[in-house]
Backbone bond lengths (Angstrom), bond angles and torsions (degrees), N, CA, C in turn:
res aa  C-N    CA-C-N  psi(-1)  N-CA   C-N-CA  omega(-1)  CA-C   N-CA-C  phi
1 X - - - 1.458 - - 1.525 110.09 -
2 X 1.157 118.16 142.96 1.039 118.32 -172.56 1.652 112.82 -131.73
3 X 1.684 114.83 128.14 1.372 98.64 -166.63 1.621 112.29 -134.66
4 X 1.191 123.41 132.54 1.054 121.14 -151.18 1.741 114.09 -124.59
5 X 1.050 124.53 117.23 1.552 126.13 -158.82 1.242 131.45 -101.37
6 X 1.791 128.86 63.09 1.645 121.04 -132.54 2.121 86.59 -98.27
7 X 1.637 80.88 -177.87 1.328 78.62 -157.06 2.121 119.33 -107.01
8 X 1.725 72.52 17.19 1.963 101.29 178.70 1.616 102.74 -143.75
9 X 1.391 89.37 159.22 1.422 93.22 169.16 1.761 114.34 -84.15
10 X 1.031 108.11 -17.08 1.667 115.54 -166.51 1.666 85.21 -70.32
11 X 1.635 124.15 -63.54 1.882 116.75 -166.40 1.223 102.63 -75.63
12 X 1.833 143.03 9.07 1.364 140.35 121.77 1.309 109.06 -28.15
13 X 1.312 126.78 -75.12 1.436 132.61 -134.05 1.667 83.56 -106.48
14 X 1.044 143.37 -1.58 1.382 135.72 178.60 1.625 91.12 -100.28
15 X 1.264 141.10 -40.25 1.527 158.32 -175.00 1.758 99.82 -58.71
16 X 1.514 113.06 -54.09 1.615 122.93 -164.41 1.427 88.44 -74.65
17 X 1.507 123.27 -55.69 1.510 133.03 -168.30 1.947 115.58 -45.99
18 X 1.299 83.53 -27.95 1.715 88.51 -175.23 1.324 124.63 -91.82
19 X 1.268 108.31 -14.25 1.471 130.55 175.41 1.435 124.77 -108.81
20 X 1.483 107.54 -6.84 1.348 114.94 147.74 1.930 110.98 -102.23
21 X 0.711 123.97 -48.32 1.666 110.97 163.45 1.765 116.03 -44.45
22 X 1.267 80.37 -37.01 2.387 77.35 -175.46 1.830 95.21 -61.80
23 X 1.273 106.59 -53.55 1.319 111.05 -171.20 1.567 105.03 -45.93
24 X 1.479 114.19 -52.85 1.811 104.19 -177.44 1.531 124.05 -76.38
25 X 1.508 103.25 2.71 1.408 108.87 161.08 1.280 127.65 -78.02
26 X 1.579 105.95 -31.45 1.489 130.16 -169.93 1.337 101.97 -71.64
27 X 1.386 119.00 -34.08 1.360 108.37 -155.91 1.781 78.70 -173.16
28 X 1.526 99.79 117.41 1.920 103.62 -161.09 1.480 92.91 -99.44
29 X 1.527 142.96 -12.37 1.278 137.76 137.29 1.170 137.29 -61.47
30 X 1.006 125.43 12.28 1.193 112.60 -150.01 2.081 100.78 -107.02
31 X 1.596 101.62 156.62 1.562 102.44 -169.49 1.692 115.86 -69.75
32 X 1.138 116.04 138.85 1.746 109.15 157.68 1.320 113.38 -115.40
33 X 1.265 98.38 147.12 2.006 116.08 -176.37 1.555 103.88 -83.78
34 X 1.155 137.56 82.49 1.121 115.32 -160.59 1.915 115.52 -100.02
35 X 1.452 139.07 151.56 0.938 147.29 175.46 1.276 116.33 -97.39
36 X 1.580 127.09 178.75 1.582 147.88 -139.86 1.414 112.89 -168.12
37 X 0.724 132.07 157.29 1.768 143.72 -147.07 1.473 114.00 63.94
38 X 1.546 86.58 -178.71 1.394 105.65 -175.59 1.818 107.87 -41.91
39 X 1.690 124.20 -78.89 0.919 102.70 -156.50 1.511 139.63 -76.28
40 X 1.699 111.48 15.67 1.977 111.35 161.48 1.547 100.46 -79.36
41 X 1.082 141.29 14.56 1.610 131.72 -153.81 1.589 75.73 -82.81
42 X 1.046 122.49 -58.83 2.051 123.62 -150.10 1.491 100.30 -66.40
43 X 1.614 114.75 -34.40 1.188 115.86 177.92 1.682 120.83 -70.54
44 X 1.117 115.57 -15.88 1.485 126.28 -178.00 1.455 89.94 -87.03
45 X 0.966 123.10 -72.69 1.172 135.58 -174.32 1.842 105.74 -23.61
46 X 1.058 123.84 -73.69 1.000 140.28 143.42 1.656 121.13 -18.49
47 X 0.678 144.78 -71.38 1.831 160.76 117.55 1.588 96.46 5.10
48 X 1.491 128.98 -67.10 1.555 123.21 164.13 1.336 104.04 -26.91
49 X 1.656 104.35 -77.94 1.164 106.17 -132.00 1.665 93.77 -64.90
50 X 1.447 120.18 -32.18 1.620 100.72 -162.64 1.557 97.10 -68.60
51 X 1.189 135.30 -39.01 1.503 128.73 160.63 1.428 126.04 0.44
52 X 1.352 99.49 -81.17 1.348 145.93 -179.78 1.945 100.04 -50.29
53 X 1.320 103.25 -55.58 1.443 105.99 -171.48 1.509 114.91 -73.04
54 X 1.383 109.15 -3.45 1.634 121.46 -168.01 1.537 124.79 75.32
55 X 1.595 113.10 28.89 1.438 127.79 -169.07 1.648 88.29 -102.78
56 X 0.891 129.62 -9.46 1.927 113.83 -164.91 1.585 93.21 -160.42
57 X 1.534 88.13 135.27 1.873 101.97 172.25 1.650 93.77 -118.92
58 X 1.622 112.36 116.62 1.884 97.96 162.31 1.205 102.78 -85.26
59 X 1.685 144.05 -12.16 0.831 146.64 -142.25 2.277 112.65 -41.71
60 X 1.415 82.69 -23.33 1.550 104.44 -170.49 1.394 117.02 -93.83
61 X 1.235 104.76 -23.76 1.923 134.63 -141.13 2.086 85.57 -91.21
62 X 1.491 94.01 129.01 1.324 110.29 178.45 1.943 102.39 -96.56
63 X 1.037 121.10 137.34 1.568 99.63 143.38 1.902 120.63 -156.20
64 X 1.558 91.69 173.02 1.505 91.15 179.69 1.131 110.93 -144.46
65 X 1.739 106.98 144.89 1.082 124.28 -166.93 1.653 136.64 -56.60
66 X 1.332 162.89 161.58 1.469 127.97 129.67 1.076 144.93 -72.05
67 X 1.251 104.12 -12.55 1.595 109.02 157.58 1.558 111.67 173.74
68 X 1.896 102.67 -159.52 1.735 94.93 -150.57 1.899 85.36 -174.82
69 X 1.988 117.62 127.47 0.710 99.60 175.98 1.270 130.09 -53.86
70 X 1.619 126.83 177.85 1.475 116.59 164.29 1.699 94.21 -87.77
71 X 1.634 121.66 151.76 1.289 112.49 158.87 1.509 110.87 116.97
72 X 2.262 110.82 -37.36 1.126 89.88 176.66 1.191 111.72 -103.10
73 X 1.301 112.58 169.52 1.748 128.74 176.93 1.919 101.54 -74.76
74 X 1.643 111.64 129.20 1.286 112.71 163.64 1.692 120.81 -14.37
75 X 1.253 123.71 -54.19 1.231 153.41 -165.40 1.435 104.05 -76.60
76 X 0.833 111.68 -14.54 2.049 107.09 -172.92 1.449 95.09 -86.43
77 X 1.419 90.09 150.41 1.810 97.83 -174.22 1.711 109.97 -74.69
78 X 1.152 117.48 -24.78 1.312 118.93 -162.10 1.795 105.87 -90.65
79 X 1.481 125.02 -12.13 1.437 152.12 179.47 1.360 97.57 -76.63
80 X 2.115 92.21 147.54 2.041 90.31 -144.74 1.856 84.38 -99.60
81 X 1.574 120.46 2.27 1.805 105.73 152.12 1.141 127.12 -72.63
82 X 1.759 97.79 -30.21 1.920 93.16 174.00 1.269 110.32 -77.40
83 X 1.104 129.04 -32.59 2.032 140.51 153.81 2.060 96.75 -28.74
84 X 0.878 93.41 -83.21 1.354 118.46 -167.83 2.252 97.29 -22.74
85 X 1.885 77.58 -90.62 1.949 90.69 174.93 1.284 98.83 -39.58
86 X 1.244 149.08 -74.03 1.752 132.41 -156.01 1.021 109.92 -62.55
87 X 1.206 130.44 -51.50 1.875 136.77 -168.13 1.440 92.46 -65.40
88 X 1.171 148.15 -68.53 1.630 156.23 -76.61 1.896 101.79 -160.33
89 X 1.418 99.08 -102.73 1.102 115.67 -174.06 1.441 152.37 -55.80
90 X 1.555 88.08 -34.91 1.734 102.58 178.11 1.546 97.54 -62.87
91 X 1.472 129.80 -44.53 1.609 133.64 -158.74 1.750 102.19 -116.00
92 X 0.860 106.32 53.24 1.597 134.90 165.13 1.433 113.85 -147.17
93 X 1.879 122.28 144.57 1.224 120.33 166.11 1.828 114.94 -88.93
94 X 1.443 110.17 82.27 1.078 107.95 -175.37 1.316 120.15 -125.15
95 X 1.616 140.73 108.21 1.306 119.43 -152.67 1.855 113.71 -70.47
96 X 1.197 107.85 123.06 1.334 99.51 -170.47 1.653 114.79 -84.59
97 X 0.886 108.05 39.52 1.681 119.83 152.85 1.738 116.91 -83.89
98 X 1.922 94.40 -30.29 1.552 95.67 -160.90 1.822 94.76 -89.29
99 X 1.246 110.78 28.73 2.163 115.49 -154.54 1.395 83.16 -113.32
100 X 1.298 128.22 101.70 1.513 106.44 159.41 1.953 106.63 -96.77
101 X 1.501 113.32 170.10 1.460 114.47 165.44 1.770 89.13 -148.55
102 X 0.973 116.85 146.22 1.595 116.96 169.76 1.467 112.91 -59.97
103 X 1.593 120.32 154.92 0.933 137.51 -179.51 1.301 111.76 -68.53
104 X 1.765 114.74 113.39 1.893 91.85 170.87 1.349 109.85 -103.72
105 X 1.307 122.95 25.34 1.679 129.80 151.05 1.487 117.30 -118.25
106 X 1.568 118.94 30.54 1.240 111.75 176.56 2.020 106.02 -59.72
107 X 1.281 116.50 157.78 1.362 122.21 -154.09 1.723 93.87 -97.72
108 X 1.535 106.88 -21.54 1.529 124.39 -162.95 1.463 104.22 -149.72
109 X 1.579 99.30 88.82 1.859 111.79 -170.21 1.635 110.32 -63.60
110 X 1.690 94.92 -45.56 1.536 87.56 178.39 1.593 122.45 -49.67
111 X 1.376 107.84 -60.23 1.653 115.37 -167.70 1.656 96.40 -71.30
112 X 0.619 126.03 -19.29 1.386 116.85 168.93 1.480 115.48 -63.85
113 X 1.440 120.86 -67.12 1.680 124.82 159.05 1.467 105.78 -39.29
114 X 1.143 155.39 -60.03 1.491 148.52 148.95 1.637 107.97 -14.31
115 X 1.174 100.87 -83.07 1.547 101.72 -177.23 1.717 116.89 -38.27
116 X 1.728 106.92 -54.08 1.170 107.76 -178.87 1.441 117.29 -54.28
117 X 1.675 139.69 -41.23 0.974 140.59 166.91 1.311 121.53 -50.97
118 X 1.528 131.42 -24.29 0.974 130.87 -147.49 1.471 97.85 -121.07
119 X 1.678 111.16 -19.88 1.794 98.40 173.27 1.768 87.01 -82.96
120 X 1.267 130.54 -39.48 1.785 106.80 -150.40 1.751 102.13 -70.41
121 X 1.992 117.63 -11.11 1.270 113.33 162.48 1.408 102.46 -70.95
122 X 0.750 133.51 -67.24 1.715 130.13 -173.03 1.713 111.20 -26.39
123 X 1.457 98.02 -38.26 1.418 101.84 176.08 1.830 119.54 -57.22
124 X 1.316 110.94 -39.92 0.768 132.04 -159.66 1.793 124.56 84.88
125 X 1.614 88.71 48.01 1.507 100.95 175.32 1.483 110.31 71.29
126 X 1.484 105.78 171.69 1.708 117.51 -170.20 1.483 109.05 -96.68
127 X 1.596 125.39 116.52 1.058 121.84 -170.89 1.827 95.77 -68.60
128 X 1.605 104.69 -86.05 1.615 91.63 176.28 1.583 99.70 -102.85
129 X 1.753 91.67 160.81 1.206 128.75 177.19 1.579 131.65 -110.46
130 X 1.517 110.20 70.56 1.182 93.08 152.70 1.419 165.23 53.47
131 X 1.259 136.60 -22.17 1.939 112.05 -157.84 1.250 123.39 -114.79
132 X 1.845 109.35 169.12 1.248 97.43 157.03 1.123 128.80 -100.33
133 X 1.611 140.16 -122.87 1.059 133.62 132.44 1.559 108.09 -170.09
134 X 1.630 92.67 134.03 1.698 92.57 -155.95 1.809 96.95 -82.40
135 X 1.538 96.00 -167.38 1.547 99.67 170.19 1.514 141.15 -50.97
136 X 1.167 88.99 -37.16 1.796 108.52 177.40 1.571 93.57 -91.42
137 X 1.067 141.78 1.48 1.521 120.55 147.38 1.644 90.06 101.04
138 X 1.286 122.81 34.90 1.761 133.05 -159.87 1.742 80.74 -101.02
139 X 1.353 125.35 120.45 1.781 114.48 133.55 1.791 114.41 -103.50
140 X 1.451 89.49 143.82 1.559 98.66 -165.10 1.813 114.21 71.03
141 X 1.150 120.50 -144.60 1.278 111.26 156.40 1.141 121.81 -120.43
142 X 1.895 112.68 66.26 1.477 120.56 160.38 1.175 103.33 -102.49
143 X 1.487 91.72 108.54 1.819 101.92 174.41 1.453 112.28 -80.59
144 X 1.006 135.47 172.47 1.535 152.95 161.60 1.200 113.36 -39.80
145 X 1.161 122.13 124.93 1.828 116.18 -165.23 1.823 108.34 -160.53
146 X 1.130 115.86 -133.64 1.707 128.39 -163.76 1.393 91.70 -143.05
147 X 1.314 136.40 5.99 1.633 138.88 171.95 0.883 108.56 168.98
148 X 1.619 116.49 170.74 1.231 126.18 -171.22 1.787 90.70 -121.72
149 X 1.301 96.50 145.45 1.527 106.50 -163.03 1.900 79.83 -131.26
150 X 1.678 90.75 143.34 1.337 134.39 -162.03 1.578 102.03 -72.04
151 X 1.393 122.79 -80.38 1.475 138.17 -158.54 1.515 87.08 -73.15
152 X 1.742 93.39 -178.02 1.506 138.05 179.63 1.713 80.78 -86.45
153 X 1.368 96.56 134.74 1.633 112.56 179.78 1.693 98.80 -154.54
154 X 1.019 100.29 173.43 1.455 126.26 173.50 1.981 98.76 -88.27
155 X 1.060 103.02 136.74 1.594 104.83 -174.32 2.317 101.73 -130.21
156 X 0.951 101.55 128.28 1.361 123.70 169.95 1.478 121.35 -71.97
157 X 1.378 112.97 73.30 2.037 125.36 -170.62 1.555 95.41 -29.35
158 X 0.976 112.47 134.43 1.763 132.26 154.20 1.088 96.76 -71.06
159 X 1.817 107.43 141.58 1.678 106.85 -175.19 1.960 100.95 -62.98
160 X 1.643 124.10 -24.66 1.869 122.05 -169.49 1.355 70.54 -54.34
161 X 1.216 138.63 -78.40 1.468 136.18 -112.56 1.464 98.66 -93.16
162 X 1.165 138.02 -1.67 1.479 131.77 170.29 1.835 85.75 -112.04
163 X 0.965 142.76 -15.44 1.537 114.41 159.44 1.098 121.07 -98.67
164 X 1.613 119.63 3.26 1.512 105.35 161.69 1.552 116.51 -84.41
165 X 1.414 114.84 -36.87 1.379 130.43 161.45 1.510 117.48 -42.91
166 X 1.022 115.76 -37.78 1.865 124.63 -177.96 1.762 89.55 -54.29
167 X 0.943 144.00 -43.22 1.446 103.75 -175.89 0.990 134.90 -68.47
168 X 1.314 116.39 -9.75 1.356 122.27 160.94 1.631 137.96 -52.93
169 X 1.616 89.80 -31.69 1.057 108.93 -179.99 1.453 132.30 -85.09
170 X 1.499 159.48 175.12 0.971 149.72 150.44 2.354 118.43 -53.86
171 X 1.259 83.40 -21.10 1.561 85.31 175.62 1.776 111.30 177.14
172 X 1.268 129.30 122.05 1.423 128.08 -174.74 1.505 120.74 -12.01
173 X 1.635 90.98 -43.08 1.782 94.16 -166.48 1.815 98.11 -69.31
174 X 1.365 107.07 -24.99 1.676 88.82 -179.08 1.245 122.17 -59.26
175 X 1.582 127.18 -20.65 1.114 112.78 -162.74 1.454 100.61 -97.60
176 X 1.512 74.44 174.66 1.849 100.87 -159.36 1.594 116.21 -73.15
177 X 1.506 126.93 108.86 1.243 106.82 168.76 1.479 147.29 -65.32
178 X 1.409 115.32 8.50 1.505 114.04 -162.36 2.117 74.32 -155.27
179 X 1.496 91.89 154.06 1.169 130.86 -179.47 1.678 138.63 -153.57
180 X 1.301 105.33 115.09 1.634 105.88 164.56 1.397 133.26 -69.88
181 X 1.627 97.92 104.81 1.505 102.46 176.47 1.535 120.87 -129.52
182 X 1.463 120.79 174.49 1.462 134.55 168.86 1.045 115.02 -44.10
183 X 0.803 137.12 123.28 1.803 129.75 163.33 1.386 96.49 -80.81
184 X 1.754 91.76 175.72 1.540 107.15 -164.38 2.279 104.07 -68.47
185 X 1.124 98.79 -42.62 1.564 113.88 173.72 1.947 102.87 -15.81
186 X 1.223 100.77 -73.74 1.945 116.78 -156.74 2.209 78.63 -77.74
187 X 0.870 121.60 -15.06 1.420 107.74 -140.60 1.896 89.16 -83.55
188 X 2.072 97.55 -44.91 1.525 98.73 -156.18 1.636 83.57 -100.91
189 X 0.948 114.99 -1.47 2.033 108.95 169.81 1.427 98.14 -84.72
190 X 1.234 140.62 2.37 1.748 131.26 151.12 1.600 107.54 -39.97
191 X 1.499 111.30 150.72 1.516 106.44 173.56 1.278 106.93 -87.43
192 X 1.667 116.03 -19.25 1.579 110.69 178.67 1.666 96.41 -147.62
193 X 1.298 121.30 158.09 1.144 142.56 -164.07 1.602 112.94 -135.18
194 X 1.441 115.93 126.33 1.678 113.33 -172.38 1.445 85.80 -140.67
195 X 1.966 108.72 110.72 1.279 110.28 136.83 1.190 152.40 -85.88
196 X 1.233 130.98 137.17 1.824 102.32 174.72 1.593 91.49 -124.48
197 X 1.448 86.03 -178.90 1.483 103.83 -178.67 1.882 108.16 174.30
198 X 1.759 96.14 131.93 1.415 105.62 -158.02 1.407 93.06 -114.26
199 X 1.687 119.61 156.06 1.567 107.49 145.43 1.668 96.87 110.89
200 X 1.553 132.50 132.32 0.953 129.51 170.07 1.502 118.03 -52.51
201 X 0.976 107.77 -41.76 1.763 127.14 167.88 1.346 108.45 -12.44
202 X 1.778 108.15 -65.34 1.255 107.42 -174.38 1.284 118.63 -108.32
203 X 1.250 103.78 54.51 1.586 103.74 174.52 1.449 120.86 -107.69
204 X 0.750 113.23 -2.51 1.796 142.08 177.01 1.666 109.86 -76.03
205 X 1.324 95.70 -69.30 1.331 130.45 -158.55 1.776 87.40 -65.76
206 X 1.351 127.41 -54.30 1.410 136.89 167.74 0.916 145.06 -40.56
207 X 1.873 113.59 -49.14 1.242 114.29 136.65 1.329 114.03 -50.24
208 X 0.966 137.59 -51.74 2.012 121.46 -150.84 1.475 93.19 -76.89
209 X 1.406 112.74 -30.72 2.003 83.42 172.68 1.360 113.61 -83.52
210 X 1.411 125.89 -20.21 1.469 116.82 172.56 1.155 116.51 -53.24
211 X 1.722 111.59 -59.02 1.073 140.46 -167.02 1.401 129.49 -70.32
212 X 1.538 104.70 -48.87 1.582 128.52 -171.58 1.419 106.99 -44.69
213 X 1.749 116.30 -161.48 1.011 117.03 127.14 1.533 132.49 -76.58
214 X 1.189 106.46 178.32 1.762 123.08 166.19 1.261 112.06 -75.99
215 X 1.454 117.82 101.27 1.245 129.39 -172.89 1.445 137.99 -149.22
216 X 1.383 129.56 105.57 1.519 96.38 -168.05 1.431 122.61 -77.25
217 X 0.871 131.36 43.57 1.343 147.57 147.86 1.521 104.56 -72.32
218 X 1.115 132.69 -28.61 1.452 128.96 -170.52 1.449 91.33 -143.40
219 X 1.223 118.25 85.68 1.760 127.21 -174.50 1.529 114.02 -45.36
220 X 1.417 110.11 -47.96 1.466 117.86 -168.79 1.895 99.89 -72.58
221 X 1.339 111.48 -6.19 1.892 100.12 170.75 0.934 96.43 -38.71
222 X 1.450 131.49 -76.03 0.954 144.87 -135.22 1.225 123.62 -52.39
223 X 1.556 122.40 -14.19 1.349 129.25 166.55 1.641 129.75 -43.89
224 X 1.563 87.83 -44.02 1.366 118.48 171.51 1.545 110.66 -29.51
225 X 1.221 110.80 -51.93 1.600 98.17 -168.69 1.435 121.49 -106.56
226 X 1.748 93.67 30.21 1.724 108.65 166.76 1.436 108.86 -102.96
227 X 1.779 109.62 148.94 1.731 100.63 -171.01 1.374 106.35 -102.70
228 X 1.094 126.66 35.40 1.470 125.66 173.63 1.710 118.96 -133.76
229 X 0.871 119.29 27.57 1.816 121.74 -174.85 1.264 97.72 -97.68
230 X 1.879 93.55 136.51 1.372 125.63 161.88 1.847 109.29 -113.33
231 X 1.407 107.14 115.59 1.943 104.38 165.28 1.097 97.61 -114.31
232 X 1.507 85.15 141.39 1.576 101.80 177.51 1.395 96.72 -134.96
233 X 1.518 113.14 120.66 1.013 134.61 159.53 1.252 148.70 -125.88
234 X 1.731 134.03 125.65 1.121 140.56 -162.04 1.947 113.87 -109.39
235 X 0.925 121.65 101.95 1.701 107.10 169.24 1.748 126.87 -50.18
236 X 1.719 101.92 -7.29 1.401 92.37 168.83 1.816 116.02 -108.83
237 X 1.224 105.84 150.21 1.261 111.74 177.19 1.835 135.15 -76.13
């Protein structure tokens, strides 16, 4: 593991940006795991601009999401596809057929988590990966629990993680309690893995998964026993 400590958030997201662009140079098909919240925004951002400058073609570039509330419609502003197209996609050449995010109105959650596991195998797995990692030490939406469970599942918000999320929202109660996400399975079968993480907030929480034990009590341990992770972390926001 390799961990790297810059001293802004902007050469964070310029740091994640370069190591996911090298990757679509290396190989101009190849899949990305991509994440939602606040801290990939600088990294997209970044990802534009080399776009834009003629440093990166996605034109080829597949990717898939970690997850997506249950409840909202694609179209809702606060939904991590409408996240996705504004931050990401609309100002990239990327065909968005090859963009998946899970359904948060699938009609049939289970077979849907089935399906989802079973197209990103079809892919032949997630070249890079993506994440953040919230307070409670959640990547994707594997919250803190009694195990770490494998597949794309439906996940049960921890009240941290639906009140850190509430600002997004018009008021706590809007947000969504239950969520479709990655399980750990597609997450640590990536060939490479890119965390970041901004903000004194999570500096605690960062060490104990670097540091801790392996536990799902602290979801992101689990990184630990993948051989390809880069964190990059900044204390400013």
């Amino acid at each position: 593991m390799k961990v790297v400590i810059t001293e802004s958030y902007e050469k964070l997201s310029r740091m994640a940006a370069d190591i996911i662009a090298g990757a679509v140079k290396e190989k101009p098909d190849c899949v990305l795991g991509l994440a939602t919240g606040s801290s990939p925004v600088g990294t997209y951002r970044e990802l534009i601009r080399k776009y834009k400058n003629g440093e990166t073609d996605f034109s080829r570039v597949k990717t898939v999401n970690l997850d997506e509330y249950v409840g909202l419609a694609p179209d809702h502003p606060q939904s991590y596809r409408y996240f996705m197209d504004r931050n990401l996609f609309d100002s990239i050449n990327i065909d968005k057929a090859n963009t998946r995010v899970p359904d948060g109105l699938a009609a049939d959650t289970a077979a849907f988590c089935e399906e989802y596991d079973a197209y990103i195998a079809s892919l032949g797995g997630i070249d890079v990966q993506l994440l953040g990692i919230g307070v409670d030490g959640h990547i994707g939406f594997n919250e803190p629990g009694d195990c770490f469970i494998a597949g794309t599942h439906v996940a049960e918000l921890d009240d941290s993680t639906i009140e850190a999320n509430s600002r997004f929202f018009e008021s706590r109660r809007d947000v969504p309690r239950t969520a479709i996400t990655m399980g750990m399975k597609s997450i640590l079968c990536a060939k490479k893995i890119v965390l970041i993480a901004s903000g004194e907030n999570k500096k605690n929480v960062l060490l104990e998964a670097l540091h801790g034990d392996v536990t799902p009590k602290v979801p992101a341990s689990v990184l630990q026993l993948h051989p390809d992770v880069t964190v990059i972390y900044s204390d400013k926001i």
